[in-house]
DRENDO-277418 format. One record per residue (C-alpha): residue number from 0; x, y, z. Coordinates in steps of 0.05 Angstrom, whole numbers, padded with zeros to 5 digits. Example, Ala and Ser with C-alpha at 12.3 -4.5 7.8 and 13.67 -1.06 7.14 Angstrom:
BEGIN
  nr     xx     yy     zz
   0  00246 -00090  00156
   1  00273 -00021  00143
END
This chain:
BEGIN
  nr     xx     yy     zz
   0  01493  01125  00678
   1  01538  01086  00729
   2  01593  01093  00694
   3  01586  01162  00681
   4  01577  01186  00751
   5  01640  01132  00776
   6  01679  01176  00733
   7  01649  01246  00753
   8  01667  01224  00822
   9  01739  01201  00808
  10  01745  01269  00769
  11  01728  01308  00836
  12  01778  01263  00881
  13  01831  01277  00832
  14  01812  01360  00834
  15  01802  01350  00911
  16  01876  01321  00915
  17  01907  01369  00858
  18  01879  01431  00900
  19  01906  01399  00976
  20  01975  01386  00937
  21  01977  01461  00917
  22  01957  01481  00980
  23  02006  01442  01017
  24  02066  01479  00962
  25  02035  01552  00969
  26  02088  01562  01021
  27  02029  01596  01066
  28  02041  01552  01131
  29  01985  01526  01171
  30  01969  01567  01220
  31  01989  01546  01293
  32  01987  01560  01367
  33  02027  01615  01394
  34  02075  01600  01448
  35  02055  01642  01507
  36  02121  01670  01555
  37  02116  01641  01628
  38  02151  01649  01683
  39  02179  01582  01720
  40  02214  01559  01781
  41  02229  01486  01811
  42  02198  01476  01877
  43  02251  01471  01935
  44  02250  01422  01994
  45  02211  01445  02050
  46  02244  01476  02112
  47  02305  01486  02062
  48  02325  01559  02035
  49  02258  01563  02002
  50  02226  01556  02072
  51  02189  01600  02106
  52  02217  01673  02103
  53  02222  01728  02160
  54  02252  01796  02136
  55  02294  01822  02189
  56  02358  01867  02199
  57  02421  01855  02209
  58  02449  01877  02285
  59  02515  01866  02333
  60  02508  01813  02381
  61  02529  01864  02437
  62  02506  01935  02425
  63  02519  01988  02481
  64  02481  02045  02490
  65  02540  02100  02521
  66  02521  02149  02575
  67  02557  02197  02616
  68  02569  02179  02691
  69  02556  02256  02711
  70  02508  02314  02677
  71  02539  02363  02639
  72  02544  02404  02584
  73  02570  02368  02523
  74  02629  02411  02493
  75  02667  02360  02447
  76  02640  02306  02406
  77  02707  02267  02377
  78  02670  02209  02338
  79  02609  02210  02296
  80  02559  02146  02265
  81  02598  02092  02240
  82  02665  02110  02260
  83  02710  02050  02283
  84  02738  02060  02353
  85  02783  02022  02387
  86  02777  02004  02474
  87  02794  02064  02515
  88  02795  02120  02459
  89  02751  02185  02478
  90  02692  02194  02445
  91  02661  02262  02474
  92  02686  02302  02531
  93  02631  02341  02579
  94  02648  02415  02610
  95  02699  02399  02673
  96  02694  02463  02703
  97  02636  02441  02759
  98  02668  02369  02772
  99  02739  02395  02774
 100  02714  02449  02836
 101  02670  02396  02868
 102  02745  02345  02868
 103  02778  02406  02893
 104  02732  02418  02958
 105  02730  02343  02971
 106  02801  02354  02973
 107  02799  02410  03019
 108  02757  02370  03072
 109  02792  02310  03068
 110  02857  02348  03087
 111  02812  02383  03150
 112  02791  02317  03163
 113  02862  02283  03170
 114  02882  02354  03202
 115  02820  02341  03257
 116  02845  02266  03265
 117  02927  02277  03271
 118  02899  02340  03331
 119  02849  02286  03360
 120  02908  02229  03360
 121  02954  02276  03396
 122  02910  02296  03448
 123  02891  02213  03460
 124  02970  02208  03469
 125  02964  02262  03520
 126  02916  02234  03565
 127  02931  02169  03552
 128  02993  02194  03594
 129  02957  02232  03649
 130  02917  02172  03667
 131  02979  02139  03676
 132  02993  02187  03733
 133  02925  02189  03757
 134  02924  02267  03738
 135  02862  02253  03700
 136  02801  02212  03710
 137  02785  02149  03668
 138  02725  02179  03642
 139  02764  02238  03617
 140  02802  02194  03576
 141  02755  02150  03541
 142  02711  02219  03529
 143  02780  02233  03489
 144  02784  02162  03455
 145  02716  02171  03429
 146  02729  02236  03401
 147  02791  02204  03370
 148  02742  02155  03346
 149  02696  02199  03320
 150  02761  02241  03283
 151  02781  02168  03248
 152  02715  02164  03221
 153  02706  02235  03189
 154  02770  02223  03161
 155  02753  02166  03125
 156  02684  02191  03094
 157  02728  02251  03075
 158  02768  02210  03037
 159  02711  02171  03011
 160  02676  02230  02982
 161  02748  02257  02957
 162  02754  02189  02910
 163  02692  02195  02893
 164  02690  02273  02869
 165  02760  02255  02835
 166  02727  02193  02794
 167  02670  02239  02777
 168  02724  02291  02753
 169  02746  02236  02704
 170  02671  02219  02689
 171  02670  02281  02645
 172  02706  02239  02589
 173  02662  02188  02553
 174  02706  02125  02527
 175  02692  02064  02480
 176  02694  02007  02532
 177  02712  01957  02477
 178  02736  01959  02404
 179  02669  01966  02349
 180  02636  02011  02310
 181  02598  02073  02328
 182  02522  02052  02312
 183  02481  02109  02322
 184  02497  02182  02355
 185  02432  02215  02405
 186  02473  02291  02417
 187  02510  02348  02387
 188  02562  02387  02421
 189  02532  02452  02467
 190  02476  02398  02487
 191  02461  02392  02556
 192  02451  02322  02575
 193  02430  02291  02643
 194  02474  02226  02677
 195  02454  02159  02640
 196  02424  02193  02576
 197  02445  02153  02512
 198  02494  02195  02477
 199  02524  02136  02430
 200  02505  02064  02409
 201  02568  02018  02398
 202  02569  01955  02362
 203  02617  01914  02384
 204  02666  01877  02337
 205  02653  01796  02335
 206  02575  01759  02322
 207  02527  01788  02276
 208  02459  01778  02276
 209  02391  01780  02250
 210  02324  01812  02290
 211  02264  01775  02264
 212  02184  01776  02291
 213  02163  01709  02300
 214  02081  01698  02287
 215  02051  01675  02344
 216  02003  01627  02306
 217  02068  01584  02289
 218  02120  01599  02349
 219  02115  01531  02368
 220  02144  01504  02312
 221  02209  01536  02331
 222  02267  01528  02372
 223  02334  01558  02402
 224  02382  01524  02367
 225  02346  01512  02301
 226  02385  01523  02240
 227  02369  01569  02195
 228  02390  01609  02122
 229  02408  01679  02115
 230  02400  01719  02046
 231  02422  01788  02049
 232  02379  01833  01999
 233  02438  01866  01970
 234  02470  01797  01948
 235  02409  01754  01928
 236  02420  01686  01918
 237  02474  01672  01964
 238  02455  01630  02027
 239  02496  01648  02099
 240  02489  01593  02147
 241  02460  01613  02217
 242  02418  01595  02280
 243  02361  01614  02327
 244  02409  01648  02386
 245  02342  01676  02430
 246  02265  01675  02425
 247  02237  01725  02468
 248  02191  01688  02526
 249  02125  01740  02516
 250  02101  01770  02444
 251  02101  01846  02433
 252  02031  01868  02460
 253  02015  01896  02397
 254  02041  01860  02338
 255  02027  01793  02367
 256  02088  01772  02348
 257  02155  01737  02387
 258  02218  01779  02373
 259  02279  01730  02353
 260  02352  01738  02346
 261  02384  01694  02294
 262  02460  01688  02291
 263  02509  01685  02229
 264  02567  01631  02234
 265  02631  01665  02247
 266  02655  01654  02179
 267  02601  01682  02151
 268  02593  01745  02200
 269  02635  01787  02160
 270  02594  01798  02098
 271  02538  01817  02140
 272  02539  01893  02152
 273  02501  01934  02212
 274  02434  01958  02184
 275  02431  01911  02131
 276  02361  01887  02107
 277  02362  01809  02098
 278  02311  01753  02094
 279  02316  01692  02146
 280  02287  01623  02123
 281  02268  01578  02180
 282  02255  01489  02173
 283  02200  01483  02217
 284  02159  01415  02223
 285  02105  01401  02166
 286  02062  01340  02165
 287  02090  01309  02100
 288  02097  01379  02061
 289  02153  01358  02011
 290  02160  01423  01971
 291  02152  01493  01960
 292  02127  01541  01911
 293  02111  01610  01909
 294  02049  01638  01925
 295  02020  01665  01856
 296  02044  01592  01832
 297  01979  01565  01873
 298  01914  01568  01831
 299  01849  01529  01841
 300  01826  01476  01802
 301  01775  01425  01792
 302  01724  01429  01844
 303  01757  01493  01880
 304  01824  01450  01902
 305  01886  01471  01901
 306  01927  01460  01839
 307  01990  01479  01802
 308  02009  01494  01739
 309  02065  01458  01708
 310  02112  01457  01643
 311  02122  01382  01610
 312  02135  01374  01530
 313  02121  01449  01520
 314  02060  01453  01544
 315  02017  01467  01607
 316  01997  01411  01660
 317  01952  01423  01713
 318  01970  01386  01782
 319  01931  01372  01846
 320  01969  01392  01903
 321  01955  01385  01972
 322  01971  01457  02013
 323  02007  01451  02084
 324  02021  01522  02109
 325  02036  01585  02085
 326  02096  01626  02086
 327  02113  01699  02082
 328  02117  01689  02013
 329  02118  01616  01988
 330  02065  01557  02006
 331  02086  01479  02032
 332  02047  01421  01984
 333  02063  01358  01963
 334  02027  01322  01896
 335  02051  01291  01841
 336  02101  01332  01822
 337  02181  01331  01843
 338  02243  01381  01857
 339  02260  01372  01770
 340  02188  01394  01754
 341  02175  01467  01729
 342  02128  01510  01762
 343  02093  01560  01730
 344  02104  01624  01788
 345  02057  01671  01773
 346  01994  01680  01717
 347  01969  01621  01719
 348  01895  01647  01718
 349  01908  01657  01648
 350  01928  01594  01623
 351  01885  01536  01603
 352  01903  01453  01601
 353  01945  01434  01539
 354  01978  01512  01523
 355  02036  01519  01489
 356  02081  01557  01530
 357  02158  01576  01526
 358  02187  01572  01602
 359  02228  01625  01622
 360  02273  01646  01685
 361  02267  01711  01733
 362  02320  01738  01680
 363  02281  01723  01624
 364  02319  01668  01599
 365  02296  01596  01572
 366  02297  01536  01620
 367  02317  01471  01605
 368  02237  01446  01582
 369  02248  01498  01525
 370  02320  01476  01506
 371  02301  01406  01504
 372  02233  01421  01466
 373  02286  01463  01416
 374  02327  01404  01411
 375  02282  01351  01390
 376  02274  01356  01313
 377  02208  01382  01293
 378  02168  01345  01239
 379  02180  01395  01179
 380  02249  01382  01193
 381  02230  01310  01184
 382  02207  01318  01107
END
């Protein structure tokens, strides 16, 4: 009977391996996990161009509203938004009918004035003579000094107001008072405007600049002077060197916020244009933040800390991280992770420890953790 059952048993390990052998040749493969798409990044230093971004828009670094000296009656408009104009050129020309009159009368009673002065003069001469001869009094003749005195002195305001009617007269043109572009236009020809209303805004040639709004919770960590990095949102990618030129001394009453001006290098001024929108990353001072990674990278983890996902061998690593501050759209941390690490950027709610994953860029494209992974030779490939 112990014999008999050895051999039953050796019978069903031999029908046990027949059936795993034909398995194994069916050529139906095992099944196995499914690589999931995710999106990656590698963190970037903190306070570098992945630091803490401020959008803003790109200005001159002397704009100019132009007014008219004198009210009038716009009849001409020459120049329109965005036109270049050079120092001196006419850009809109007011009615000169009522300043031309108003030079003319000044004219007139500058003339009576000199007229009054040259009769007054004469008649000084006159007496200055009699007196001379004792034919007149002393008295008499300083009454006629000090109406010759008096004469001098109309005759000077006369010609006073005469300048001033003829500059007024030459008021009625508006001219660029440097070379730049025409920024914005406030009037339209047959508009009535008063003296000192904004007719253009010109931009002169030379610095650009970006406005910003600094948060007032974190002003402190800035600085005139500090450097900073300019991306301009219709050429991602590419970095334009700049600095903080001017922090405003008191925030805006109702944002709560510190306006800033921060200046492109020269060399790098002319790919900035006026109006442009454009993102300015400030390096402000972190207590040993060594990285950062965008904010949907952040997830919690054990124990409701702060933790990152993270690509190695193919698959998904979860990584304490300690959170600094927060940016406009990135967060500072430090763990154990470095700048060569890949960061999973956004749904990581939906992964879990150990995943199978195939890293991909903002373009779609695999990252270096897949084209090593695809690389290495597989096991089959072993056989």
């Amino acid at each position: 009977m112990k014999q008999g059952y050895g051999t039953s048993g050796a019978v069903l390990v031999m029908i046990g391996a027949i059936m795993a052998v034909l398995a194994g040749c069916s050529g139906e493969p095992a099944a196995t996990p499914v690589s999931r798409p995710v999106w990656v990044v590698q963190p970037q230093a903190a306070g570098a161009a992945a630091g803490m971004a401020f959008p803003g828009e790109v200005h001159a670094r002397q704009e100019s509203p132009l007014a008219f000296r004198v009210g009038g009656k716009l009849v001409r408009r020459h120049v329109d938004a965005g036109a270049r104009v050079a120092s001196g050129q006419v850009l809109a020309e007011l009615d000169p009918g009522d300043q031309a009159l108003q030079a003319q009368a000044a004219q007139a009673q500058a003339a009576a004035a000199d007229a009054e002065l040259a009769r007054a003069k004469g008649e000084l001469e006159r007496y200055r003579a009699l007196v001379d001869q004792q034919l007149v009094s002393r008295s008499a003749f300083e009454a006629q000094q000090a109406a010759y005195e008096a004469a001098a002195g109309q005759a000077r305001a006369a010609r006073a107001q005469r300048d001033v009617a003829s500059n007024q007269a030459a008021y009625t043109d508006l001219r660029a008072p440097h070379d730049g572009v025409i920024a914005s236009r406030a009037v339209e020809a047959g508009q009535v405007v008063a003296a000192g209303q904004t007719v253009f805004v010109l931009a002169a040639d030379g610095g650009r600049e970006v406005a910003i709004a600094l948060p007032e919770a974190g002003i402190g960590a800035h600085a005139v002077g500090d450097k900073a990095m300019i991306e301009l949102w219709n050429d991602p990618g590419r970095m334009l060197p700049g600095q903080i030129r001017e922090i405003a001394a008191a925030a805006d009453p109702h944002t709560r916020s510190y306006a800033a001006r921060v200046a492109l290098d020269e060399a790098a001024a002319g790919r900035a244009s006026l109006g442009q929108s454009a993102r300015v990353y400030l390096q402000a001072a972190r207590d040993g933040a060594a990285l950062r990674v965008p904010l949907a990278a952040l997830q919690r983890g054990e124990q409701d800390s702060a933790a990152v996902w993270v690509v190695r061998a193919g698959t998904t690593v979860q990584v304490p991280v300690r959170v600094h501050d927060y940016g406009s759209d990135s967060v500072a941390i430090d763990g154990a992770l470095g700048p060569e690490d890949w960061v999973v950027a956004a749904g990581g709610h939906l992964l879990r420890e150990g995943q199978p994953v195939l890293p991909v860029d903002r373009d779609n494209r695999p990252v270096a953790p897949a084209a090593a992974q695809a690389a290495k030779p597989s096991a089959a490939d072993g056989r």
